[in-house]
Structures are given as structure tokens and as C-alpha cells.
N, C-alpha and C positions, 0 to 999 in steps of 0.2 A: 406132373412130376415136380412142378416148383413147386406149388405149395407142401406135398412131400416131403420134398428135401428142406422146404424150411420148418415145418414142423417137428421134422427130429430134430434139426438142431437148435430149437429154442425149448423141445422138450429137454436136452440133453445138457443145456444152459442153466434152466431151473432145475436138475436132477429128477425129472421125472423118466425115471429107466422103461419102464413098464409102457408108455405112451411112445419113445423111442425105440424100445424093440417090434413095436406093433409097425410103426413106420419105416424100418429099418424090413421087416417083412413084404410092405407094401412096396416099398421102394424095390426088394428085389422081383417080387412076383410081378411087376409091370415091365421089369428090365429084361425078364425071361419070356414076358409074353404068357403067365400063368395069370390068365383074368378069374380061374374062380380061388386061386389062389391069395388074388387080389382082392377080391370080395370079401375074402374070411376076414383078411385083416382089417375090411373098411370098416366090417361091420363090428371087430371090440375096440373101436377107435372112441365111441361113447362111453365106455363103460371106463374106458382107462377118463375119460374126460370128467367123469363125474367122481373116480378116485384123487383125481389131483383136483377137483374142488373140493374134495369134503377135505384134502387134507392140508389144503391153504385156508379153510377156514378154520381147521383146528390151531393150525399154526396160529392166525390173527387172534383168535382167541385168547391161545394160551401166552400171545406175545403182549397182547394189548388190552385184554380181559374186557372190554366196555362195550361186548357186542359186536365190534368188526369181524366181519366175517366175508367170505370171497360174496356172499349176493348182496354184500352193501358196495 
């Protein structure tokens, strides 16, 4: 549950909504005791993870243009 709670709120910090609502799901499906409801969410927890890279490397990009990008 801690790493939960801290991952929406460092989601929620950077504005990534989409990452926090997924955790904001998880967080409640374990507080109710819904483990496949838990599951659902664990499981588009990469996909929100691979939309907040591509859109911190567009960001580095379009801020810095020299190729920084979130895999450098």
C-alpha cells in the first residue's frame, strides 16, 4: 500500500492524471479487499508508464531539441 500511496502522489506531482487514477483505483480495490479488482489496475500500470515516457521525452525534446530524451 506504500508504494501505492506514493506513486499517485508523485504521479499527481508530475501531472500525470492517467497513472494516478490507475493508482487511485488500486488503492481503493485493496482497501475494499477487491484483489481482481486490484489486478486490473496493476496490470495498465505499464502502459500508463510507457505514456508518461514517451511524453517526457517529447517534452525533452521539444524543450531541448539535442536529443535528450527520457532513455538518456
Amino acid at each position: 500500500m506504500d508504494a501505492v500511496l506514493s506513486l499517485k502522489v508523485n504521479a499527481h506531482m508530475v501531472g500525470a492524471r492517467s497513472m494516478e487514477k490507475t493508482c487511485n483505483g488500486l488503492e481503493q480495490s485493496i482497501l475494499h479487499g477487491d484483489m481482481r479488482g486490484a489486478a486490473h489496475n496493476a496490470v495498465a500500470l505499464p502502459c500508463d508508464i510507457d505514456t508518461l515516457k514517451t511524453a517526457m521525452s517529447e517534452f525533452l525534446y521539444d524543450r531541448f531539441g539535442d536529443g535528450t530524451t527520457a532513455d538518456n
